[in-house]
Backbone as a printed PyTorch tensor [residue, N CA C, xyz], in Angstrom:
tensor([[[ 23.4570, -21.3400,   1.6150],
         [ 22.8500, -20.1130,   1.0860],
         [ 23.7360, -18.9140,   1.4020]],

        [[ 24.0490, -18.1910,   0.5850],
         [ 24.8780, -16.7280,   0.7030],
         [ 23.9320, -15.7940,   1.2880]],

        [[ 24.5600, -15.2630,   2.3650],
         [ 24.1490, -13.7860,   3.1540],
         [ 23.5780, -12.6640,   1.8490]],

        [[ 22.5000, -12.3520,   2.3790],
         [ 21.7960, -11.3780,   1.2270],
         [ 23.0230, -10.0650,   1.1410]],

        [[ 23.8860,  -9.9740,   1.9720],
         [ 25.0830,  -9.1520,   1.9260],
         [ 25.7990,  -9.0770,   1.0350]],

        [[ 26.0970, -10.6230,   0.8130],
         [ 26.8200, -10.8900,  -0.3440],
         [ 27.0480, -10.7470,  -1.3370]],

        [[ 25.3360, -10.6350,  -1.8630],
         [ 25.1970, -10.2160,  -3.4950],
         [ 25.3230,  -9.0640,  -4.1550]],

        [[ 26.1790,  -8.8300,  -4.9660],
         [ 26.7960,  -7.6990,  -5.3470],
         [ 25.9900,  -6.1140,  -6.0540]],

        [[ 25.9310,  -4.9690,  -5.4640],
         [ 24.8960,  -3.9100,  -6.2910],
         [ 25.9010,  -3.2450,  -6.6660]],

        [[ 27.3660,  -3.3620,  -7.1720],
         [ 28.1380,  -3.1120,  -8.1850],
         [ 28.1960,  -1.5330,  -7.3630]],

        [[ 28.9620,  -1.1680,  -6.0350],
         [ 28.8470,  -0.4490,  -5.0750],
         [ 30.2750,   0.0340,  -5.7810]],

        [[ 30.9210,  -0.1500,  -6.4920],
         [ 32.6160,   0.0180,  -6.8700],
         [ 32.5870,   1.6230,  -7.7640]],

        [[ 31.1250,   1.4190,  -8.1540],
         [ 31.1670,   2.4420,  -9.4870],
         [ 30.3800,   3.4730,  -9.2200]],

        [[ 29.0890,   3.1470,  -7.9000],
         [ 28.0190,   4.0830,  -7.6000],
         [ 27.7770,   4.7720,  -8.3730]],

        [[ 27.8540,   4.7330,  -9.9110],
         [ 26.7540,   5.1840, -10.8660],
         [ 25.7710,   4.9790, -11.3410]],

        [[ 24.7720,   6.0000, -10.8280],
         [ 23.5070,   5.4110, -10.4010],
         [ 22.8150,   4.7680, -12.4340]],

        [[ 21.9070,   3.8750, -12.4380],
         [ 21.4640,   2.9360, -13.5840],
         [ 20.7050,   2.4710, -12.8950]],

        [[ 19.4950,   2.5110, -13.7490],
         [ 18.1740,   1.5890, -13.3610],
         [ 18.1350,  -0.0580, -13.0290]],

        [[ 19.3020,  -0.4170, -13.6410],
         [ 19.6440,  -1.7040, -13.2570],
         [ 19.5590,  -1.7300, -11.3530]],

        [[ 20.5460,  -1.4920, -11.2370],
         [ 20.8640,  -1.2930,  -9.9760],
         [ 19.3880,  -0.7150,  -9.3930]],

        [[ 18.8780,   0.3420,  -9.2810],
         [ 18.1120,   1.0780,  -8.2800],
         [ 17.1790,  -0.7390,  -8.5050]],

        [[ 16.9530,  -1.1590,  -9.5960],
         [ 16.0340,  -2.5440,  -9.4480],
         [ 16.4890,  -3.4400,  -8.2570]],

        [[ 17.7600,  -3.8800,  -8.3580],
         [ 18.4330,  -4.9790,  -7.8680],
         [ 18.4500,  -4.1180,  -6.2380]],

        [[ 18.1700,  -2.8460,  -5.9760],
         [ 18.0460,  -2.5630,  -4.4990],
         [ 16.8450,  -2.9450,  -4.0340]],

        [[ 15.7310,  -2.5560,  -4.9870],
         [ 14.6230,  -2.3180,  -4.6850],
         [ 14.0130,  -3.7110,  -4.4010]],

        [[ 14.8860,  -4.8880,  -5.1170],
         [ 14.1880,  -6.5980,  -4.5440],
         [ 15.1510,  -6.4940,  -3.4560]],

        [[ 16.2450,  -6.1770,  -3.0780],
         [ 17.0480,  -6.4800,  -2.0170],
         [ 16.1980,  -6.1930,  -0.8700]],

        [[ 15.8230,  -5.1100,  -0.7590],
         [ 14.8300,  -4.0690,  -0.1330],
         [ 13.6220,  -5.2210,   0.5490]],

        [[ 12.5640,  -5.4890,  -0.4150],
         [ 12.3890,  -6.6600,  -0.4010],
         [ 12.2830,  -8.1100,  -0.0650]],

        [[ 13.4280,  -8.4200,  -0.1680],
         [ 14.2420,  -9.8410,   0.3850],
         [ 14.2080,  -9.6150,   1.6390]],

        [[ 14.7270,  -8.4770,   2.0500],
         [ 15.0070,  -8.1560,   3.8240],
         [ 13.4800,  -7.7470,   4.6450]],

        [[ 12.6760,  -7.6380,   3.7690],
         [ 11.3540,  -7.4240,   4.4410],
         [ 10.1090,  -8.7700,   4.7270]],

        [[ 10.8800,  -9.6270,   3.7750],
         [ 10.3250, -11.1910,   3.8730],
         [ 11.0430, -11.4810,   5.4120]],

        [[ 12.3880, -11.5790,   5.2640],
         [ 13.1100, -11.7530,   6.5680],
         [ 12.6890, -10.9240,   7.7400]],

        [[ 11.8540, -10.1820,   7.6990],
         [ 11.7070,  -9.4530,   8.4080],
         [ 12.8630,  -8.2400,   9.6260]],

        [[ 13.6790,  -8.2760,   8.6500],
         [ 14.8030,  -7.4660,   9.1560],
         [ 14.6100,  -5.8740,   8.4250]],

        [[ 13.8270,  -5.1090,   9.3490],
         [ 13.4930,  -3.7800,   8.9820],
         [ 14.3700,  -2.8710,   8.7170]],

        [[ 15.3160,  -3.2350,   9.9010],
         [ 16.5860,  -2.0130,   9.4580],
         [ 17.1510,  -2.4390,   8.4650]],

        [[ 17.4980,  -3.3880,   8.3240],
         [ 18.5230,  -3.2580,   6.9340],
         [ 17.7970,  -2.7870,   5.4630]],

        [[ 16.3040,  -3.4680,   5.6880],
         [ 15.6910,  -3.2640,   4.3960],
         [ 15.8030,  -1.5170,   4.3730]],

        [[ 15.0340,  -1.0250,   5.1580],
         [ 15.0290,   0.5740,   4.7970],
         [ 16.5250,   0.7990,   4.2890]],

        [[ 17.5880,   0.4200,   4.9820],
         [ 18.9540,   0.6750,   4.0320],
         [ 18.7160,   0.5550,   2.6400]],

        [[ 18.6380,  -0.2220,   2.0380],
         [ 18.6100,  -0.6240,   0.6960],
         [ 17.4560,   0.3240,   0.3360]],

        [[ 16.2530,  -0.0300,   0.9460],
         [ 15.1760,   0.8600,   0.5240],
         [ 15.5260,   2.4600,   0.3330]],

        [[ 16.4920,   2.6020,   1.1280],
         [ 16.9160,   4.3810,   0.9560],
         [ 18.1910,   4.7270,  -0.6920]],

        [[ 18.2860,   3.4610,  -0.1550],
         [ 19.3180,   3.8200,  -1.5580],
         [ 18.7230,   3.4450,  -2.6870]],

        [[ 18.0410,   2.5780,  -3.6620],
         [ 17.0710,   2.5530,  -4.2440],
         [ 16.6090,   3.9400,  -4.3480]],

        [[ 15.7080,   4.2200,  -3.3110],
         [ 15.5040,   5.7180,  -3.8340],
         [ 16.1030,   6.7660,  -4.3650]],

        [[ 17.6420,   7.3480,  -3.6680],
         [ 18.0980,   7.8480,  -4.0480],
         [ 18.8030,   7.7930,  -5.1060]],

        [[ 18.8150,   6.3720,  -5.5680],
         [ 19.9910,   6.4470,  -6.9550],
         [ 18.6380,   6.7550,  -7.8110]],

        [[ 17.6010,   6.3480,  -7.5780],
         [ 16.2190,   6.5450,  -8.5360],
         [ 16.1170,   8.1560,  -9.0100]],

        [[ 16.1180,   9.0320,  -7.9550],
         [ 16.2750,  10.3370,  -7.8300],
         [ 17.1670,  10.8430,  -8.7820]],

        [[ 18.2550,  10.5530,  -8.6670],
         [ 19.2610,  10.9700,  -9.2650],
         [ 19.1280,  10.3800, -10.9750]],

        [[ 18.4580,   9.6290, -11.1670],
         [ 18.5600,   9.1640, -12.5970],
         [ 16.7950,   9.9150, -13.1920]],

        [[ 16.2350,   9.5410, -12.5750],
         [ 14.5980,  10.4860, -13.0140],
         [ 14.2730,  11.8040, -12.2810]],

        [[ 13.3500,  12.1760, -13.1500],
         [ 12.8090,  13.4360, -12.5900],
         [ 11.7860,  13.5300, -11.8330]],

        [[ 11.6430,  14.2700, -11.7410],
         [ 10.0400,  13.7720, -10.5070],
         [  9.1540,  14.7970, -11.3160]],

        [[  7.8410,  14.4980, -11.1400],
         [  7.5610,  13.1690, -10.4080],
         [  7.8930,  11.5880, -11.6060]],

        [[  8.0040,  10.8260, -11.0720],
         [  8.3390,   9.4680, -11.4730],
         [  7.4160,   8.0960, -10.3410]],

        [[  7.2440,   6.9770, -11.0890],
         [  7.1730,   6.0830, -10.4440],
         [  7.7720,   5.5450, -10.0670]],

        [[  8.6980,   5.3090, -10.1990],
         [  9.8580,   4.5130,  -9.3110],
         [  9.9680,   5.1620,  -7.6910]],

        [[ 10.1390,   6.3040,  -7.5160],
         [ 10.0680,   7.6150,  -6.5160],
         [  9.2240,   7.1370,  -5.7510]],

        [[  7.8270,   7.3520,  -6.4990],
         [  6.6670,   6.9100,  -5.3890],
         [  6.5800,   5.4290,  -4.9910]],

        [[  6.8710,   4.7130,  -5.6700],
         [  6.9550,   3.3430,  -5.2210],
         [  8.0090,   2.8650,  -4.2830]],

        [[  9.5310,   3.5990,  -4.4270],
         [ 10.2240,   3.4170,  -3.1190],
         [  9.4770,   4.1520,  -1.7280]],

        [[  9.2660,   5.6950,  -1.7180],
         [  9.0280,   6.1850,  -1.0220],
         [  7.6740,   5.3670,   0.0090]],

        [[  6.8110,   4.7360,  -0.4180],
         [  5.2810,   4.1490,  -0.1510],
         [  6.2080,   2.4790,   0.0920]],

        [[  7.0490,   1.6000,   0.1080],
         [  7.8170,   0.6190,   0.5780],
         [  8.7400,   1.3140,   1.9060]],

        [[  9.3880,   2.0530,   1.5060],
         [  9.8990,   2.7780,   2.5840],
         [  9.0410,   3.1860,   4.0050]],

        [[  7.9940,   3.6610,   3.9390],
         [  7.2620,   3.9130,   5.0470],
         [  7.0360,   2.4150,   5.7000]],

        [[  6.1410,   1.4620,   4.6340],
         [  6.4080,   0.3190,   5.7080],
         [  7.4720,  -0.2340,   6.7660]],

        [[  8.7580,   0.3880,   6.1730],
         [  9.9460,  -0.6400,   7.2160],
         [ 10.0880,   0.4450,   8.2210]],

        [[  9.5470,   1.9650,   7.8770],
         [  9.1900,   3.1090,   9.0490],
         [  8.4820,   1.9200,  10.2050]],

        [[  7.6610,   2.2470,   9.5490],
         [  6.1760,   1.7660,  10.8710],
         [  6.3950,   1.1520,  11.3630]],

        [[  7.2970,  -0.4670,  10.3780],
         [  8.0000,  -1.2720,  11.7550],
         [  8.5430,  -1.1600,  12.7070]],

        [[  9.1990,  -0.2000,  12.5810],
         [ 10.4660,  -0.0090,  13.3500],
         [  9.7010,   1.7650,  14.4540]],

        [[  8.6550,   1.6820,  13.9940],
         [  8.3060,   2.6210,  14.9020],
         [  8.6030,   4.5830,  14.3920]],

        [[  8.9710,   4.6950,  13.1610],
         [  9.3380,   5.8030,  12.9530],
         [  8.4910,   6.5500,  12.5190]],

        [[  6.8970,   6.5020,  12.6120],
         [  6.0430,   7.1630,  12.2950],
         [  5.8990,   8.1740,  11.5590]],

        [[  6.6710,   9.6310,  12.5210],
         [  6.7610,  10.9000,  11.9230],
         [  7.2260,  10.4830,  10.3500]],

        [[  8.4850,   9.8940,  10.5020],
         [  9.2460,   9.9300,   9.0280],
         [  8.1170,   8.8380,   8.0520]],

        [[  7.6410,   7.9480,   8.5010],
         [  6.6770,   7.0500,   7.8110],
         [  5.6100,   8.3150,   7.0710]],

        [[  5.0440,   8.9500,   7.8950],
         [  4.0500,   9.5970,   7.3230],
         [  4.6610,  10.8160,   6.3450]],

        [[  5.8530,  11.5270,   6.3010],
         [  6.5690,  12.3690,   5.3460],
         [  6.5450,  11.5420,   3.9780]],

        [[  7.5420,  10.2200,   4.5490],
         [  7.5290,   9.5050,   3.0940],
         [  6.2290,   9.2320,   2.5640]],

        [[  5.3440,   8.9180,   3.1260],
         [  3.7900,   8.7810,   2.1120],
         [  3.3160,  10.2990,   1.9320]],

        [[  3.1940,  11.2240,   2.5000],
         [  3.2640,  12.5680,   2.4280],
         [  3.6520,  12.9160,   0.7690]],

        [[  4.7660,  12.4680,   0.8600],
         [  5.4200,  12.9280,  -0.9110],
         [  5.0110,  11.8960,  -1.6960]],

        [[  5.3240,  10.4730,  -1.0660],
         [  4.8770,   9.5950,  -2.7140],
         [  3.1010,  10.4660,  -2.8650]],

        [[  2.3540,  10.8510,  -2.0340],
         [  0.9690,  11.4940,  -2.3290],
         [  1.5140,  12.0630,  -3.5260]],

        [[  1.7910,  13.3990,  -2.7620],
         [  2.3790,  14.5380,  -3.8550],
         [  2.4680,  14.2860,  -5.1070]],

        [[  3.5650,  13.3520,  -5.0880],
         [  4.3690,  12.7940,  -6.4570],
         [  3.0050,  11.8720,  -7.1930]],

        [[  2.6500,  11.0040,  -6.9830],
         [  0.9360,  10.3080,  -7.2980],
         [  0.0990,  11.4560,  -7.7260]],

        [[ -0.3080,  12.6020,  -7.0860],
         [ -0.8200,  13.4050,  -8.0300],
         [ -0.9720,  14.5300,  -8.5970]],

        [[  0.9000,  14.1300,  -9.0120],
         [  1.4480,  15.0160, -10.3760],
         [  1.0950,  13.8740, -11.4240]],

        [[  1.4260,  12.8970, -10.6880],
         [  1.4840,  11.4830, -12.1380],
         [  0.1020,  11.4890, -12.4310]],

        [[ -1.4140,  11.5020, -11.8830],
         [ -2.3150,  10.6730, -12.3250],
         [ -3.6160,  11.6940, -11.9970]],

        [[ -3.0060,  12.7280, -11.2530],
         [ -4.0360,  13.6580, -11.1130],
         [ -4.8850,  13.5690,  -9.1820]],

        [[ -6.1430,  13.9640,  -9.3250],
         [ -6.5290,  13.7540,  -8.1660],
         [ -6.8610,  12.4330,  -7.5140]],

        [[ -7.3310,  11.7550,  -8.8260],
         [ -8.2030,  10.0510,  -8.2370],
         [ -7.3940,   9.3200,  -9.2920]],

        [[ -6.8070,   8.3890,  -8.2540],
         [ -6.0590,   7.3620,  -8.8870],
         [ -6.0910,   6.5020,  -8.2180]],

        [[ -5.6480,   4.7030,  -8.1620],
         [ -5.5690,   3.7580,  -7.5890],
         [ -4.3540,   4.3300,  -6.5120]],

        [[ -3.2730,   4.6240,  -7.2470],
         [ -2.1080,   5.0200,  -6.5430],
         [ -2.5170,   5.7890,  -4.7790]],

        [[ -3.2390,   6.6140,  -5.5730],
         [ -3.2450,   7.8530,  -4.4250],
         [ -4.4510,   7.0990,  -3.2050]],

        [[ -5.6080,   6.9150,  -3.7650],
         [ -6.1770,   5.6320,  -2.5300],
         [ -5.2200,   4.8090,  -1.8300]],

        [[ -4.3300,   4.3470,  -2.8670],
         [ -3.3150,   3.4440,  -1.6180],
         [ -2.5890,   4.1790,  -0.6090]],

        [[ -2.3060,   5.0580,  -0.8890],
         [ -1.2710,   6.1930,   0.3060],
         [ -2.1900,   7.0980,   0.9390]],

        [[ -3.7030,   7.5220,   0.8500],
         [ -4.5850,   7.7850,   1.6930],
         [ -4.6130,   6.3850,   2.9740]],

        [[ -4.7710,   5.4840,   2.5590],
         [ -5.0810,   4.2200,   3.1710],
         [ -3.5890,   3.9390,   3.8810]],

        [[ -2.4980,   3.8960,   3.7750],
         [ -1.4670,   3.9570,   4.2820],
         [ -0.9400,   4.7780,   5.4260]],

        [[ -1.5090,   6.3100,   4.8330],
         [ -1.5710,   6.9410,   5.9520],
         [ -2.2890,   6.7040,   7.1150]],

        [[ -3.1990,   6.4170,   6.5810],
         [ -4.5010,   5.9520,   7.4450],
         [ -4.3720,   4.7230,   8.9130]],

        [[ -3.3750,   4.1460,   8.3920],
         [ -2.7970,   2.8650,   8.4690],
         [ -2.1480,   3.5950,  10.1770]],

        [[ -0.8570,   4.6450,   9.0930],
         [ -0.0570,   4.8810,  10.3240],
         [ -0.4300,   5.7280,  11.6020]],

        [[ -1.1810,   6.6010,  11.1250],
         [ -1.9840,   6.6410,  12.3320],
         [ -3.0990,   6.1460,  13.3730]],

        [[ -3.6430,   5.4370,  12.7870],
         [ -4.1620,   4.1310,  13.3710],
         [ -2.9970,   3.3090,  14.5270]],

        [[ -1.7760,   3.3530,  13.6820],
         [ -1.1010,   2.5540,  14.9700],
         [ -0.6360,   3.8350,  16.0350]],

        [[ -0.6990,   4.9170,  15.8270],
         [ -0.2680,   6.4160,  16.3440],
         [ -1.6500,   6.4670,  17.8030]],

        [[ -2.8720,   5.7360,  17.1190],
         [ -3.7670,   5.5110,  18.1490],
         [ -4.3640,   7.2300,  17.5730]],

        [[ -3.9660,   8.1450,  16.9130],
         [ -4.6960,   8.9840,  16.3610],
         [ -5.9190,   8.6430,  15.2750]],

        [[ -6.3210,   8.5480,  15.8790],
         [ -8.1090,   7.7750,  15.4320],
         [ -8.7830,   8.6270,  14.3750]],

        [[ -8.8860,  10.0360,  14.7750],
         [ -9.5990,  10.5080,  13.7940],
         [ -8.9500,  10.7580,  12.4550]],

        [[ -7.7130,  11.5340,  12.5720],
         [ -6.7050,  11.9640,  11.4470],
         [ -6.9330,  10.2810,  10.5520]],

        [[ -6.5940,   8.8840,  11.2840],
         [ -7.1170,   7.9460,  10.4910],
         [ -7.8550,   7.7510,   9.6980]],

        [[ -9.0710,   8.0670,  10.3310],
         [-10.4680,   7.7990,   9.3730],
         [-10.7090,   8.7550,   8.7170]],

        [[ -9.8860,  10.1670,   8.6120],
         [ -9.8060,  10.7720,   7.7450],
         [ -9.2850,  10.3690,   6.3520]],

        [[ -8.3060,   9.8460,   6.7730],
         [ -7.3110,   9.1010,   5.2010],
         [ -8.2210,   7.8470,   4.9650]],

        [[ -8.4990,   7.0040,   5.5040],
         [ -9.3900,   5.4690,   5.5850],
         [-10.6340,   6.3800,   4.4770]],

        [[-10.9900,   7.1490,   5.1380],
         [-12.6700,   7.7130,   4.1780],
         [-11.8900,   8.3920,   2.4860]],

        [[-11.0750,   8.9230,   3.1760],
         [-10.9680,   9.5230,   1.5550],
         [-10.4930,   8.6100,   0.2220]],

        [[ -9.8190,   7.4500,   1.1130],
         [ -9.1570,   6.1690,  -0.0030],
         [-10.7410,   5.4170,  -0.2490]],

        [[-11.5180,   4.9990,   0.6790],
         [-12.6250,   4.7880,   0.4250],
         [-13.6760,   4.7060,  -0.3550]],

        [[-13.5620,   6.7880,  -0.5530],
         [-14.3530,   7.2870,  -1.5260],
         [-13.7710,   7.3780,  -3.0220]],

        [[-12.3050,   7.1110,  -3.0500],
         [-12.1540,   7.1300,  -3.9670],
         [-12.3410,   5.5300,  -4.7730]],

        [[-11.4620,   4.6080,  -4.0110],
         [-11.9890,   2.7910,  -4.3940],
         [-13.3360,   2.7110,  -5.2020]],

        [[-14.2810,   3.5870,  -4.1350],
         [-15.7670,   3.1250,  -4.7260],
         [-16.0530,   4.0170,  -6.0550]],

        [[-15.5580,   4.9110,  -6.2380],
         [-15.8860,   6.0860,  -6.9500],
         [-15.3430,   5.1780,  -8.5120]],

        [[-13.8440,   4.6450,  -8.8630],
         [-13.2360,   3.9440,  -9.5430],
         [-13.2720,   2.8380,  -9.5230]],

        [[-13.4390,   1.8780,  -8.7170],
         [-13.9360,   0.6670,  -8.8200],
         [-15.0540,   0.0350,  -8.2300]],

        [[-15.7970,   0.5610,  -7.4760],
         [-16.7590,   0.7390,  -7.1300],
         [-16.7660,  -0.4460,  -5.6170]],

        [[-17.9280,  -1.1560,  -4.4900],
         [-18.2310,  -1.1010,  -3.5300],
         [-17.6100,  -3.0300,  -3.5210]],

        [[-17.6530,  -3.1420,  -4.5680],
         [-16.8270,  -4.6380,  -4.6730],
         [-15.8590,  -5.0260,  -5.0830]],

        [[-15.2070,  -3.6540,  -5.0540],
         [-13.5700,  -3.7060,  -5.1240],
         [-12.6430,  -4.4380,  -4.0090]],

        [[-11.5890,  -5.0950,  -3.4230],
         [-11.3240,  -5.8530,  -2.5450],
         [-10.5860,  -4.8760,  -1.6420]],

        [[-10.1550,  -3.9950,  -1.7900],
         [ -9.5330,  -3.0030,  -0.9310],
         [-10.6590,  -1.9420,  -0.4600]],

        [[-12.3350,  -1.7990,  -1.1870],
         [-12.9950,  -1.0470,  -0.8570],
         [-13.4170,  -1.6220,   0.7840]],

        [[-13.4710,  -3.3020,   0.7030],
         [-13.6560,  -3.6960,   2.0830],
         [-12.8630,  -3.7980,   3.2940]],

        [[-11.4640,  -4.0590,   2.4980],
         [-10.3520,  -3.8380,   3.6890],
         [-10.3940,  -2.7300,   3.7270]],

        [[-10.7900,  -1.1210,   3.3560],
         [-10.9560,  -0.3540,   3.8930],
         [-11.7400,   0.1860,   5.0770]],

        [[-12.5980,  -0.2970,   4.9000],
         [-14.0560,  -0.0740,   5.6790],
         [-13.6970,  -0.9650,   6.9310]],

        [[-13.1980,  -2.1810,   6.8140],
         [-12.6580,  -2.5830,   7.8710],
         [-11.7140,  -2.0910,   8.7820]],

        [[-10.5750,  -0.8960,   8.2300],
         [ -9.8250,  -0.0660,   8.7900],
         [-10.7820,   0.3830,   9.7410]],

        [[-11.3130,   1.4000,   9.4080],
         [-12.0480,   2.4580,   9.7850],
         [-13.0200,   1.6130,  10.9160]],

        [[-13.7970,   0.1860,  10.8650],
         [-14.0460,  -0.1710,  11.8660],
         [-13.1480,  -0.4710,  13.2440]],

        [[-11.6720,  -0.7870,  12.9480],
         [-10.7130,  -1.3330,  13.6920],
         [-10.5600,  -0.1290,  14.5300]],

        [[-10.7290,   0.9850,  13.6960],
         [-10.6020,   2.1510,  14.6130],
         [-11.4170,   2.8130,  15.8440]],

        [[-12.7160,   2.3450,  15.2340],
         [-14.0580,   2.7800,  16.3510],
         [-13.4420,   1.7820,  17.2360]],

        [[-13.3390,   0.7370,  17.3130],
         [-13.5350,  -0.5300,  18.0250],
         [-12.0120,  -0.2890,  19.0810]],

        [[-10.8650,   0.1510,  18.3170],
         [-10.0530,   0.2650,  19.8290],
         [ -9.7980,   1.6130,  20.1720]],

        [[-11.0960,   2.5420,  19.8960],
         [-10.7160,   3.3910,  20.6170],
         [-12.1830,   3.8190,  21.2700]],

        [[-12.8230,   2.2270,  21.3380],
         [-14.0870,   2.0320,  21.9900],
         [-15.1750,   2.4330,  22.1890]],

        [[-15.1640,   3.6020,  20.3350],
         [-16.0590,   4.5070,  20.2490],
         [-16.9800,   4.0740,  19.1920]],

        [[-18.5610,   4.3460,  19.1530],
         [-19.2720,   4.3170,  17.9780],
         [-19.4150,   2.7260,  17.4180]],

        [[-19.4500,   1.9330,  18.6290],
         [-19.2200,   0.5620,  18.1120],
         [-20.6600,  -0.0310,  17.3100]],

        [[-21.6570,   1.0810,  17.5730],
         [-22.9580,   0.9110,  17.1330],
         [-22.4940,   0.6220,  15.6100]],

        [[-22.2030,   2.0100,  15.2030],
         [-21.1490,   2.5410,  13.4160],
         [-20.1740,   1.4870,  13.2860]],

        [[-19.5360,   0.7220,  13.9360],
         [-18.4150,  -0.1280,  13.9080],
         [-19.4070,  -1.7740,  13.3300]],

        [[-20.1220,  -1.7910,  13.8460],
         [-21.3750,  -3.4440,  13.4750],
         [-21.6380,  -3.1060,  12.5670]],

        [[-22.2950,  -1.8860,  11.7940],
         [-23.2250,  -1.6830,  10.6580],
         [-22.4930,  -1.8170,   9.7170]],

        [[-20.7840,  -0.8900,   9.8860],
         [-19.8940,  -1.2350,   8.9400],
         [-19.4050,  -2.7890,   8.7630]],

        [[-19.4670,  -3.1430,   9.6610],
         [-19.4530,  -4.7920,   9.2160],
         [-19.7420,  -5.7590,   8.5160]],

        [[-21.0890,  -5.0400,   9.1080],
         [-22.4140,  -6.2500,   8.2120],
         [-22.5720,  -5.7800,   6.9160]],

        [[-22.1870,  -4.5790,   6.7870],
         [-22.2600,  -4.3070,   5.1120],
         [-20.9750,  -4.8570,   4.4910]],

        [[-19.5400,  -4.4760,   4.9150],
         [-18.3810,  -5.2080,   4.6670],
         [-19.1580,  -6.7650,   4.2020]],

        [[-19.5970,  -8.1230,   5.3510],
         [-19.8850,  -8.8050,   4.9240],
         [-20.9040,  -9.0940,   3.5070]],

        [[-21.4110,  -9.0530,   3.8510],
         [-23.1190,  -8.2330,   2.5730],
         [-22.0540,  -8.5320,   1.0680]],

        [[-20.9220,  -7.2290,   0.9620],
         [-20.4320,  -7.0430,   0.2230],
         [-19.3790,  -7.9530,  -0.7810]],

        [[-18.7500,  -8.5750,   0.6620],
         [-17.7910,  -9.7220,   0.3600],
         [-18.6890, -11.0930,   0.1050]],

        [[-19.9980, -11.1480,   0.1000],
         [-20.9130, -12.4760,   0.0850],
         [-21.5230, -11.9920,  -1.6200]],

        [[-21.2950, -11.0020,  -1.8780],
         [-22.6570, -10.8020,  -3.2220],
         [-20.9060, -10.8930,  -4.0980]],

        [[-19.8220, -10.5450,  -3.8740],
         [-18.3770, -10.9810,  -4.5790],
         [-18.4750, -12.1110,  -4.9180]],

        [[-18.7370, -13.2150,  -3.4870],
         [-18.4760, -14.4510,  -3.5170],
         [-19.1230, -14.8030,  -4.5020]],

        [[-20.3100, -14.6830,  -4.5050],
         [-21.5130, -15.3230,  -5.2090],
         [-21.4660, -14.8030,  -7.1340]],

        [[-20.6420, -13.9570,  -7.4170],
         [-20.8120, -13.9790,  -8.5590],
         [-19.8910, -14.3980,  -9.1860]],

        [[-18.5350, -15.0830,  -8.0920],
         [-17.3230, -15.6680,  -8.6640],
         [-17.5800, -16.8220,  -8.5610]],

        [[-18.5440, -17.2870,  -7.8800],
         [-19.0530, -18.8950,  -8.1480],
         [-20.0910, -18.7200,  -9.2490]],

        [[-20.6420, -17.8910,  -9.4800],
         [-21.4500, -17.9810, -10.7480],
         [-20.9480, -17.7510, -12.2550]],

        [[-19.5880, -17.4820, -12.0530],
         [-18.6670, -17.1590, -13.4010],
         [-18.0760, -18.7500, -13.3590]],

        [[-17.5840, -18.8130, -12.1550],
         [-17.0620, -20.4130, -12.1840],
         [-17.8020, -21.2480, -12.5600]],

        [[-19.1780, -21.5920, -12.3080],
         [-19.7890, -22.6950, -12.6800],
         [-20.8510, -22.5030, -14.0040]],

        [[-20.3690, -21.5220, -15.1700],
         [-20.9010, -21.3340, -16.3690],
         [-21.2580, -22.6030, -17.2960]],

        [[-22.3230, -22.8100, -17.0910],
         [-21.8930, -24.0040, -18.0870],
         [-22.3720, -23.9520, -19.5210]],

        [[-21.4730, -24.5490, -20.3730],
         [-21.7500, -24.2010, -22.0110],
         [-21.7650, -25.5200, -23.0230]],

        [[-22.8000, -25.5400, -23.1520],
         [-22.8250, -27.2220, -23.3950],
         [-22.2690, -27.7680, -24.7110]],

        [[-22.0980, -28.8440, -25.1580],
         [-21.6620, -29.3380, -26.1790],
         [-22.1840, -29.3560, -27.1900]],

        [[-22.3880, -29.1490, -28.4490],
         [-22.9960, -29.5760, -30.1050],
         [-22.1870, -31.1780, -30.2330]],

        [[-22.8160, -31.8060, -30.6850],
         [-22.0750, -32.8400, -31.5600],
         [-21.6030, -32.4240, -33.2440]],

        [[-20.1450, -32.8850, -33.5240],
         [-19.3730, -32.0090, -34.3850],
         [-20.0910, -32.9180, -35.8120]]])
C-alpha cells in the first residue's frame, strides 16, 4: 500500500481548482480514519484555503471544511481555534440558509460538543439547547440527532454532577422517544400487502 503522502494533489502548479480542494478534502479524511490528527488538519487547512480562493463566501465548501477542521482541533486539544472555526462555518451557514437550518443545528451542537470537553458546562447546554430547538422545530422530536442531542446535554449534568434529577427525566424521554422510532420502523417493515390471483 502507498503512503497517503504519496498520492499526488498536483502541488507543482498550486492553482487552486475544485478538483483538487476535493482530492484534499478526502485526503483530509483518509488521515482522520487513521486517526492521525495533525496531518489531517494539514490537508484540512489547505482544502480550505484553495476553496477560499476559488469561491466566494459564503459557500459550502467553506463551511464544510471549516466544521471538519474543528474536529482534528478538538483532537488534538486546540479548542480556542476549534471553536473560531465553527464560529464562522455558523456565520457562513447563516448567510447560506438563513436562521434555522440543518446546517446551523449541526455547529450549535458542535460547539456544544467543544465545550463540553472544555468542562464549560453551561456555555454547552447553551449550544446543545439551541441545536435542539431547532432539530425539533424542523424535524421534529424523532429526529435521530434530536436524541443524541438531549443526550449531550444529559452527559453534561451528569459530569459536572449537577441536576442529575433533570439528567434521568431527560433520559427516559430520550428512551420513550427512541422506542415509539423503533416501533414505527418495525411497523413500516412488517406491512403486509397481500396477493390477488392474476
Amino acid at each position: 500500500h502507498r503512503d497517503l503522502h504519496s498520492f499526488p494533489t498536483r502541488r507543482s502548479s498550486d492553482l487552486p481548482h475544485y478538483e483538487i480542494v476535493g482530492t484534499l478534502f478526502v485526503l483530509a479524511k483518509l488521515y482522520r480514519r487513521k486517526k492521525d490528527y495533525k496531518t489531517g488538519e494539514t490537508y484540512q487547512r489547505k482544502s480550505l484555503a484553495m476553496c477560499q480562493k476559488i469561491y466566494k463566501d459564503p459557500h459550502p465548501c467553506a463551511t464544510a471544511n471549516l466544521n471538519d477542521l474543528s474536529y482534528f482541533l478538538r483532537k488534538q486539544r486546540k479548542y480556542k481555534e476549534a471553536i473560531e472555526a465553527l464560529e464562522k462555518s455558523l456565520n457562513l451557514s447563516k448567510q447560506l440558509h438563513g436562521e434555522k437550518h440543518r446546517e446551523i443545528a449541526v455547529a450549535h451542537f458542535n460547539i456544544g460538543r467543544t465545550y463540553q470537553q472544555q468542562k464549560q458546562y453551561d456555555r454547552a447546554r447553551t449550544h446543545y439547547t439551541k441545536a435542539l430547538a431547532m432539530y425539533q422545530e424542523i424535524f421534529g422530536e424523532e429526529y435521530s440527532l434530536y436524541a443524541f442531542t438531549q443526550e449531550g446535554i444529559c452527559q453534561t449534568y451528569i459530569e459536572e454532577k449537577k441536576n442529575l434529577k433533570q439528567a434521568i427525566e431527560l433520559l427516559k424521554k430520550t428512551i420513550a422517544m427512541k422506542k415509539r422510532k423503533e416501533e414505527k420502523e418495525i411497523g413500516r417493515a412488517h406491512v403486509w400487502t397481500p396477493v390477488t390471483d392474476q
